[in-house]
C-alpha positions in Angstrom: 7.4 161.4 -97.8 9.7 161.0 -100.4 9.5 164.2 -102.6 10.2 166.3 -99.2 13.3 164.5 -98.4 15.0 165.0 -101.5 16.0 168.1 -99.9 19.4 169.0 -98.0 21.4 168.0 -95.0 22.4 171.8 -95.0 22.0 173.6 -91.3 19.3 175.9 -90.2 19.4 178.1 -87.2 15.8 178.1 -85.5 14.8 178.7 -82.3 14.7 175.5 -80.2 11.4 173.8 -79.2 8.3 175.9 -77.3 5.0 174.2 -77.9 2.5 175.8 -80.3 -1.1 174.7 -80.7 -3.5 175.1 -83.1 -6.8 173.6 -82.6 -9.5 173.3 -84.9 -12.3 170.5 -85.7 -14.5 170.6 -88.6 -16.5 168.1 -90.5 -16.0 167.2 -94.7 -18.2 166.1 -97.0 -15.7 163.4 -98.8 -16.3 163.7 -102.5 -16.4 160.4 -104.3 -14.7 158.5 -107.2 -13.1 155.6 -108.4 -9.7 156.8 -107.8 -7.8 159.0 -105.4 -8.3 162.7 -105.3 -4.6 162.7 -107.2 -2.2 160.6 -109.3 0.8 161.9 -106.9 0.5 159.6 -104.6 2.9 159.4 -101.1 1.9 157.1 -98.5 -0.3 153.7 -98.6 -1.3 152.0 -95.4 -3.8 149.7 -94.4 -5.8 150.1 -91.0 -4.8 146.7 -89.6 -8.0 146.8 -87.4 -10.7 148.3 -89.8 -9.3 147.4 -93.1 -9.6 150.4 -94.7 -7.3 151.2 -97.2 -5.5 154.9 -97.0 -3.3 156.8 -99.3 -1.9 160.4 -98.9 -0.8 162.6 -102.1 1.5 165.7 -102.7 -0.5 168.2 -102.8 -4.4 166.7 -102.3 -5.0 165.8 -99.0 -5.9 162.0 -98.6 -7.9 159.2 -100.2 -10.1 156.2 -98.3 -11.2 153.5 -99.6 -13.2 151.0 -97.8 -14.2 149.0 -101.0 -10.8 147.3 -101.6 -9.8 150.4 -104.0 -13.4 150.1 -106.5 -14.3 153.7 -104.4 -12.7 156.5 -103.0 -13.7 159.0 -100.2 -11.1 162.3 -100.5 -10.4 164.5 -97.7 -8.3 167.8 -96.6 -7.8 168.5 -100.2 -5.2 170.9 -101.2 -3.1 169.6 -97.8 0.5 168.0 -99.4 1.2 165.2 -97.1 4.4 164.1 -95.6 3.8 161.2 -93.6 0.6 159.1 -93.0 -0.3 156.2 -90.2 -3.6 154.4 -89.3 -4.9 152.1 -86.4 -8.8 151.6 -85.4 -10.5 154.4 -87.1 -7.8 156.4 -85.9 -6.1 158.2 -89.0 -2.9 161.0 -88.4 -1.8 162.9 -91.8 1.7 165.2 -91.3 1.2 168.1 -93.3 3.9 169.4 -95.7 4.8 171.7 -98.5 7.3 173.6 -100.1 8.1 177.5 -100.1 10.7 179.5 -102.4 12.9 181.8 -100.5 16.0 183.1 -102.5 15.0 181.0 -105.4 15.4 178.2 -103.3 12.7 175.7 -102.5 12.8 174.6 -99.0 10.1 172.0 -97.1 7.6 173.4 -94.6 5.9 171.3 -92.1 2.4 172.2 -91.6 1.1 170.5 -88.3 -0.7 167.2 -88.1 -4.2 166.5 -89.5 -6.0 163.5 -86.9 -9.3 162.0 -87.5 -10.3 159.6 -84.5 -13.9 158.2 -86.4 -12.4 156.8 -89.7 -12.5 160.5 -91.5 -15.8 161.8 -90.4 -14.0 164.6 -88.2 -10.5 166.2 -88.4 -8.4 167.9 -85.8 -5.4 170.1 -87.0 -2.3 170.2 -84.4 0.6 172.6 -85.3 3.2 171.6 -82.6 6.5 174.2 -83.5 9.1 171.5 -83.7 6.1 170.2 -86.7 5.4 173.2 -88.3 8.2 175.5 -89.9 10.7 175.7 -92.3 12.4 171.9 -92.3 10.6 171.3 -89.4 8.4 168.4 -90.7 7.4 165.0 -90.1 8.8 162.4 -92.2 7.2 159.7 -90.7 4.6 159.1 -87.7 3.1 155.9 -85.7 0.6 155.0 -83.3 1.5 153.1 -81.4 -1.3 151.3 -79.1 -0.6 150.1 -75.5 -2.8 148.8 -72.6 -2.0 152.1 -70.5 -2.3 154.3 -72.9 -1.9 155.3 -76.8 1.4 157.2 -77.7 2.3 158.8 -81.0 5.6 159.3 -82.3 6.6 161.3 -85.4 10.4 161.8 -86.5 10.6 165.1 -87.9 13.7 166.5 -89.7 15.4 170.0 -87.3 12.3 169.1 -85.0 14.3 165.5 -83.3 12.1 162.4 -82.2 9.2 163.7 -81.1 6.3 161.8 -78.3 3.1 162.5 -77.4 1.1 160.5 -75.1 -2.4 162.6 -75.3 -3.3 162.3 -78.8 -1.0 165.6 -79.7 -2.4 168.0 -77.3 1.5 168.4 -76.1 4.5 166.8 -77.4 8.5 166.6 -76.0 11.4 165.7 -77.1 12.8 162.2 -76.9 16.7 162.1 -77.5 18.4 158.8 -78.3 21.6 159.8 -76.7 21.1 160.1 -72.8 23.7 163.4 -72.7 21.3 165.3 -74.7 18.8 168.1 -73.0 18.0 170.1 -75.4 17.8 170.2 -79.5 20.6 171.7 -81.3 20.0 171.2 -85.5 23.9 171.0 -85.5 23.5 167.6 -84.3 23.1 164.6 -87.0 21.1 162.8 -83.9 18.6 165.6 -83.8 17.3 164.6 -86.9 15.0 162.3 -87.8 13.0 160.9 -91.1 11.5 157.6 -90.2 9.8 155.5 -87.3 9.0 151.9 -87.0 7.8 149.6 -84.4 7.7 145.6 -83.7 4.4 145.1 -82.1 5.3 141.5 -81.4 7.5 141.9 -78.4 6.4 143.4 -75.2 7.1 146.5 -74.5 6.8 147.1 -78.2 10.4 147.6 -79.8 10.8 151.1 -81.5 13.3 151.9 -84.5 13.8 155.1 -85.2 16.1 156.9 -88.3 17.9 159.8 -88.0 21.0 161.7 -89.9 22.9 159.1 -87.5 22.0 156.2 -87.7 19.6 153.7 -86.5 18.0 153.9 -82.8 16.3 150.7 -80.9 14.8 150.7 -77.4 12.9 148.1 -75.7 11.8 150.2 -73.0 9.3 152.7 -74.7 12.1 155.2 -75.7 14.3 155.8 -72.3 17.4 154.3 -73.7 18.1 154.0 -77.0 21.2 151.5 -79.0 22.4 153.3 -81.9 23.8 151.1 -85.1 26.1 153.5 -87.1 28.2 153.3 -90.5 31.7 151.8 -89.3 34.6 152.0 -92.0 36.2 149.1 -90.5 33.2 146.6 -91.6 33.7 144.6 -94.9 31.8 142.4 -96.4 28.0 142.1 -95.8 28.1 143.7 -92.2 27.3 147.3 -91.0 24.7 149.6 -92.5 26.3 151.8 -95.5 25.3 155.3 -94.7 24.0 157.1 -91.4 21.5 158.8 -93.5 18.2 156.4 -92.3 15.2 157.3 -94.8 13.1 154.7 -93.8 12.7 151.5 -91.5 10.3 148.3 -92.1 9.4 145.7 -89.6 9.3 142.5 -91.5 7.1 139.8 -89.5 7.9 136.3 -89.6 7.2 133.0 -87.6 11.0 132.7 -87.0 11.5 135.7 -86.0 11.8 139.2 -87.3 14.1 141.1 -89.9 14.4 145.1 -89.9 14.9 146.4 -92.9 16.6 150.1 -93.3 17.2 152.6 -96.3 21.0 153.6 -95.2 21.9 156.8 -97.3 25.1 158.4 -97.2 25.3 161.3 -95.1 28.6 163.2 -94.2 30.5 160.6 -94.0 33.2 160.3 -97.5 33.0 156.4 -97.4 29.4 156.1 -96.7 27.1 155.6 -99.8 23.7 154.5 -100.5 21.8 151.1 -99.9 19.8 148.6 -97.5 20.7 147.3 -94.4 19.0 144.8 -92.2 18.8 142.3 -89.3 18.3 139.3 -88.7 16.5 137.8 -86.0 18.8 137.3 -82.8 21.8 138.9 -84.4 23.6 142.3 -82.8 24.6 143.4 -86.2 23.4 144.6 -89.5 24.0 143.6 -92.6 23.6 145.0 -95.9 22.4 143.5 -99.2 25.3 143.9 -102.3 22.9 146.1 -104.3 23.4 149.9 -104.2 19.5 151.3 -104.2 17.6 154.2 -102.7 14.3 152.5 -100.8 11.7 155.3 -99.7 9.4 152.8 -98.4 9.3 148.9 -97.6 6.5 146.2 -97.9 6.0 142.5 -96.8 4.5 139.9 -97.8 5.2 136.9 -95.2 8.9 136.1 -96.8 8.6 138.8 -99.6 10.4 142.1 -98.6 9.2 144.2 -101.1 11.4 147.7 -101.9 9.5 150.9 -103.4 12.9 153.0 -104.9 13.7 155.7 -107.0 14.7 152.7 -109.9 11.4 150.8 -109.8 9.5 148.2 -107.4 11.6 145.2 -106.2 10.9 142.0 -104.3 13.1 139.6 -102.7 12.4 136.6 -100.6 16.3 135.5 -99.8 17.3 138.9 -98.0 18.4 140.5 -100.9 20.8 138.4 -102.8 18.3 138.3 -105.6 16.3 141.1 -106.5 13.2 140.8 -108.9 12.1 144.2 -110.7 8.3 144.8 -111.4 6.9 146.5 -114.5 4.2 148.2 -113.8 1.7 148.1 -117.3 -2.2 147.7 -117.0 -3.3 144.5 -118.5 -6.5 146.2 -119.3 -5.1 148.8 -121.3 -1.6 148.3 -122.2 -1.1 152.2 -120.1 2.5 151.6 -118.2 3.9 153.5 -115.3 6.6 155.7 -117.5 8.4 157.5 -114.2 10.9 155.0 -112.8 10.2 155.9 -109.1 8.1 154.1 -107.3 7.5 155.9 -103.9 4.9 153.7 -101.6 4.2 150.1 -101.4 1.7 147.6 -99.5 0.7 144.3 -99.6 -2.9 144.0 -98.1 -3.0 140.0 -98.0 -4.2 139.3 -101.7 -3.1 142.7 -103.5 0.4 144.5 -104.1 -0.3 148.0 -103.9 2.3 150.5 -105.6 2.4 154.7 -105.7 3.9 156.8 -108.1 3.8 159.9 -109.0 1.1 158.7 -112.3 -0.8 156.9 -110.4 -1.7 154.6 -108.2 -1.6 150.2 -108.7 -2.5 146.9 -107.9 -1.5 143.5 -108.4 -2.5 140.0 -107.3 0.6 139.1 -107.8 4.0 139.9 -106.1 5.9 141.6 -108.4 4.2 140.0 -111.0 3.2 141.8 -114.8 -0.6 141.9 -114.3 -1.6 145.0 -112.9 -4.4 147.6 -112.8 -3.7 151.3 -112.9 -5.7 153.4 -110.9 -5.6 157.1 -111.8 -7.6 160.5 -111.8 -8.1 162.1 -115.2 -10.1 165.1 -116.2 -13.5 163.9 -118.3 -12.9 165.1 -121.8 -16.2 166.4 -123.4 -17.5 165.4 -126.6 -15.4 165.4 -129.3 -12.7 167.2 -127.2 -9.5 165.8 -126.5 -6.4 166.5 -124.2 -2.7 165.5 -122.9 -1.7 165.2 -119.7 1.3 166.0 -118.9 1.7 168.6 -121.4 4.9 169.8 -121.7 6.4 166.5 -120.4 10.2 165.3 -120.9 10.2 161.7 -122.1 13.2 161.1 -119.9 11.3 160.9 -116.8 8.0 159.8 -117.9 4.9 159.6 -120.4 1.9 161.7 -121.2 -1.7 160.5 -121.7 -4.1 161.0 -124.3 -7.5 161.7 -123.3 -10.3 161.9 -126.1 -14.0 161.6 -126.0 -16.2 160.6 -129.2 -19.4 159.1 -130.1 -16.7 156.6 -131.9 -14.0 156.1 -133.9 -13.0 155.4 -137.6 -9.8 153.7 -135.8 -8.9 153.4 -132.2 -5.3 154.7 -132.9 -3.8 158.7 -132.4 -1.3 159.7 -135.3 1.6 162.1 -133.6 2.9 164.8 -136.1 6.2 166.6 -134.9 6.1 170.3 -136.1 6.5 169.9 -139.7 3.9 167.2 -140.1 6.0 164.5 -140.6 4.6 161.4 -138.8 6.4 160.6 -135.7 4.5 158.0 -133.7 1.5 155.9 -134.1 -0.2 154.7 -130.6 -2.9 152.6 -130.2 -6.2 153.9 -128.1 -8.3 152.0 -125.7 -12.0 152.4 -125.0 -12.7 153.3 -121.6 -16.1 154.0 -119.9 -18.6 156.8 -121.3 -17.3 157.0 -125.3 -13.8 157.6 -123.8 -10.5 156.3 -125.1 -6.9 156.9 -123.7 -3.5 156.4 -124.7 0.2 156.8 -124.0 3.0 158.1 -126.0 6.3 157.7 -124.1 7.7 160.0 -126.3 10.0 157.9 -128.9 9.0 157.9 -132.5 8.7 154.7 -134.5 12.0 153.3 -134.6 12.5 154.2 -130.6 14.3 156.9 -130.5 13.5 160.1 -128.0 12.2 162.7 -130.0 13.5 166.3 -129.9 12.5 169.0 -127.8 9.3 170.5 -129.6 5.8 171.4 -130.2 4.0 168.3 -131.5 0.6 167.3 -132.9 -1.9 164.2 -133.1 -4.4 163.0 -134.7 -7.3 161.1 -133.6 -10.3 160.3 -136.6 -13.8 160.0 -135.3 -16.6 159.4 -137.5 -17.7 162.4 -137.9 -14.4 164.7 -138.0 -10.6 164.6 -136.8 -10.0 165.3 -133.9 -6.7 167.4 -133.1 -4.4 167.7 -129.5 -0.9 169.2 -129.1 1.6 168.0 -127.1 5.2 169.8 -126.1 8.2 168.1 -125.0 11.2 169.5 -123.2 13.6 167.2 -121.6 
């Protein structure tokens, strides 16, 4: 979700909605592997009924795993993903990507993807209010009732959208009573993000749009909006209208809902979390000014995945504690600060980046594992990846395969052969070693903008890779 909503809150004139379906089943052979079918990963969710761990990625489709992460099952590959929910075998994937028009890149929806038997068959649904430009999904739920199964998906110029036949048609659900019809001039027409409490009954929906936050306790007939208010001080109030995404956090007390408040038009608005607290008519936010794409719990634990790192708080905020993400196998960190997803499946913290995806037993603790797809290099062949990469958003990886090593380290060179940067190496399976340069020489500094070399000696020859940054 999060690298098509760091778009615009610019207008576009469209028509207004007329259903348009697209049906098509077909069957996939998943392909197998020990990670998913991309390190860009969006979404991770856990079917809370089959177990089965799901993750969605940019530009790849979507990963299983019903192995607790050791193997992967990919489908729909080269689908980007916007949004991604599962419940009993039942598995719905928005479908996004971007376009350039002008020089511009704008987000696309693409439909929905909907498997019903865990991944074995897909059906594609390309509702109109899903499926053009800025018209995509930034979040969709299933949400399970003993009269029937409805589906909701908040989709940005598309409004709050229902469907109570598994996607076959869809309307409009408007959180203000006045409203008939969608007009993309209004902030309450659109929507990024979708949540449910599935303890009370009827289920309570939250949804997020460009105004604020919506609840109903009726199944969607009438809505209570909580908007920014100037005249709030302290703690209370959300901070912007802008609502990017909304967490249910469960616990034996009662509940808290946790929101991502961004600022929107408002001048006084401005970016950070908001939440309430069981029983209370009011939100409050937490002193901390952070972006949150997506929230996690872990019984008291609200865990935050934001575009500064992965935080985890168990006193509603008031003390945050920030997780470094570095493999304790390998000594390979997480380079890019954003972290986009988050889970905790009962005994592991799951975190997604754009490098990668991760685990730990721990909350927010410092051993992790890093799970990530790299091409296999062949014998006594060696590679980078990213290459060019700028050191101020992330690392690059070095990838060699040998028969072995004189020394498990790489020597970097910049252009003039002057050593820059000496890395250590670590063995991985099948004679292959990897390491990370982070692109500082030895004293810590960023190095310049530049073509660079390394070095690797195997026993039978050395073994040469070039590298280019650019900031």
């Amino acid at each position: 979700m999060r690298s098509f909503i760091a778009i615009f809150l610019a207008l576009f004139a469209g028509p207004v909605f007329s259903h348009q379906l697209e049906y098509m089943r077909f069957l996939l052979r998943p392909m197998r592997g020990p990670a998913p079918s991309s390190n860009s990963i969006g979404d991770i969710v856990l079917d809370p009924v089959t177990g089965t761990l799901w993750v969605s990625t940019a530009a790849n489709g979507v990963s299983r795993s019903t192995s607790r992460g050791e193997w992967w099952d990919d489908f729909l590959g080269g689908y980007g993903s916007s949004a991604l929910t599962a419940w009993n075998g039942t598995v719905i994937m928005a479908v996004a990507y971007d376009t350039i028009i002008g020089g511009e890149s704008y987000p696309v929806g693409g439909g929905f993807f909907i498997t019903r038997d865990n991944g074995l068959s897909w059906q594609r649904y390309k509702p109109e209010n899903a499926s053009k430009i800025g018209r995509l999904a930034y979040d969709v739920a299933i949400v399970p009732e003993d009269a029937e199964t409805t589906i909701w998906a908040a989709a940005f110029y598309g409004g709050l959208l229902k469907s109570n036949d598994w996607m076959t048609t869809w309307q409009n659900v408007f959180v203000d009573s006045t409203d008939s019809s969608l007009d993309f001039q209004n902030l309450s027409h659109r929507f990024f993000s979708f949540a449910l409490d599935s303890t009370t009954n009827p289920k309570t929906l939250y949804s997020g749009s460009a105004s604020g936050i919506h609840i109903s306790t009726d199944g969607g007939r009438r809505w209570k909006t909580f908007r920014y208010n100037p005249q709030d001080t302290g703690s209370c109030g959300i901070t912007g209208n802008w609502v990017i995404a909304i967490g249910v956090q469960y616990l034996g007390s009662g509940n808290i809902v946790w929101a991502s408040t961004r600022k929107a038009l408002g001048q006084r608005e401005y970016d950070g979390v908001s939440y309430l607290l069981p029983g209370d008519s009011v939100f409050h936010h937490i002193k901390d000014t952070i972006i949150v794409w997506n929230f996690a719990f872990a019984g008291g634990t609200a865990i935050f995945a934001t575009t500064s790192g992965l935080y985890c708080t168990d006193d509603t905020g008031k003390t945050l504690k920030r997780a470094e993400i570095i493999d304790y196998t390998t000594g390979i960190r997480i380079t890019t600060t954003e972290v986009v997803s988050a889970l905790w499946d009962g005994s592991r913290l799951w975190a997604g980046t754009s490098e990668g995806l991760a685990y730990s037993y721990e909350l927010c603790g410092e051993n992790w594992r890093i799970i990530g797809t790299f091409r296999k290099a062949e014998n006594n062949d060696t590679y980078a990846a990213p290459s060019p990469f700028s050191p101020i958003e992330r690392g690059t990886i070095i990838v060699v395969r040998a028969n072995a090593l004189k020394e498990e380290i790489a020597h970097i060179y910049d252009y003039s052969m002057n050593l820059v940067k000496t890395i250590p190496l670590h063995h991985k399976e099948n004679d292959t070693y990897i390491g990370q340069w982070e692109g500082k020489n030895e004293d810590g500094k960023l190095v310049a903008n530049g073509i660079y070399f390394y070095r690797i000696r195997a026993q039978n020859k050395d073994i040469w890779g070039k590298i280019v940054v650019i900031k």
